[in-house]
N, C-alpha and C positions, 0 to 999 in steps of 0.2 A: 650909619657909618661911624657916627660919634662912640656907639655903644659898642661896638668891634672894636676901637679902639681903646678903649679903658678896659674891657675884658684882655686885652691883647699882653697891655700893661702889668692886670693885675694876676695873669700867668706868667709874667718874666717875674714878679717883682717876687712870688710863690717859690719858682724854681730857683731864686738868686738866697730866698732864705731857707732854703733845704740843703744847699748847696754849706753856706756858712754852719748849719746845722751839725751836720757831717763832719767840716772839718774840726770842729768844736769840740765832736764827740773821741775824734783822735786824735785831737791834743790833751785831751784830759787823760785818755786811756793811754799815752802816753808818759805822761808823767805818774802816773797813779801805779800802772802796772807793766809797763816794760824797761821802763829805767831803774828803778829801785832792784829789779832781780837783776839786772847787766849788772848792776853795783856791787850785790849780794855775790854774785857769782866771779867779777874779780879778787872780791877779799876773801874769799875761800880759796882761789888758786892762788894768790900771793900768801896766805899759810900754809897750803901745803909745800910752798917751794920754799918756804923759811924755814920749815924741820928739818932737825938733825938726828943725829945719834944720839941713841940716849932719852930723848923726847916721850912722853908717856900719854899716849893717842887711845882714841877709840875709833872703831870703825864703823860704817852704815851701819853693819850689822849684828854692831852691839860687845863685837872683840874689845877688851881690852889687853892694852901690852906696852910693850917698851920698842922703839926703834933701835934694831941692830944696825941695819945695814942701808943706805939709800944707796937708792938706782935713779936712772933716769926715769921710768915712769912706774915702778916701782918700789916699795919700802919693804926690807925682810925686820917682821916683829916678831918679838920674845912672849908669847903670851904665859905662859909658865917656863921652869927648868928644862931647859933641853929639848922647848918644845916652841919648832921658831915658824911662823907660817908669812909665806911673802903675799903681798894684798899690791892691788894699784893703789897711785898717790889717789886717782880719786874715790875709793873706798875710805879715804880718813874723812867723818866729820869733823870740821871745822865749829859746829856748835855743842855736839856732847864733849869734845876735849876742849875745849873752855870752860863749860860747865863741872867737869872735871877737875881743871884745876884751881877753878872759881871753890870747888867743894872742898881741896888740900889746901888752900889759901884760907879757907876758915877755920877749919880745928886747930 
């Protein structure tokens, strides 16, 4: 009876540390990897909604150009003379157009 009971014991005490284990492992992954892209992913919407006219962007896909025209969920860009192509606000990268002008802020 005694020994039913210490085995009893030492499967609650098993499951109570697999349990803390668990939550351990989503709190880490947590912080590690789903907060930092939430983050990532507001300061990319708060610049896209800071551009203007004028603004000299690049896109996912590698366009470069000048902002003519904002829309609501749209930007019409100048990428050469006379040659204007409308993209969505989220087609601008927020890291190659800093890098961008990270590169016109040096020369």
């Amino acid at each position: 009876m005694i020994n039913l009971s210490i085995l009893l014991q030492q499967q609650q005490n098993g499951a109570m540390m697999q349990m803390l284990f668990l939550v351990a492992i989503f709190v880490i992954f947590y912080f590690f990897m789903i907060r930092p892209q939430m983050k990532k992913q507001k300061m990319e919407q708060k610049f896209r909604n800071e551009l203007e006219k004028g603004a000299k962007v690049v896109t996912i896909g590698g366009i470069h150009g000048k902002i003519v025209e904002v829309a609501d969920k749209t930007f019409l860009i100048e990428i050469d003379t006379n040659v204007r192509v409308r993209v969505e606000k989220n087609a601008v990268s927020a890291d190659a157009t800093r890098a961008l002008d990270a590169g016109a802020a040096g020369k």
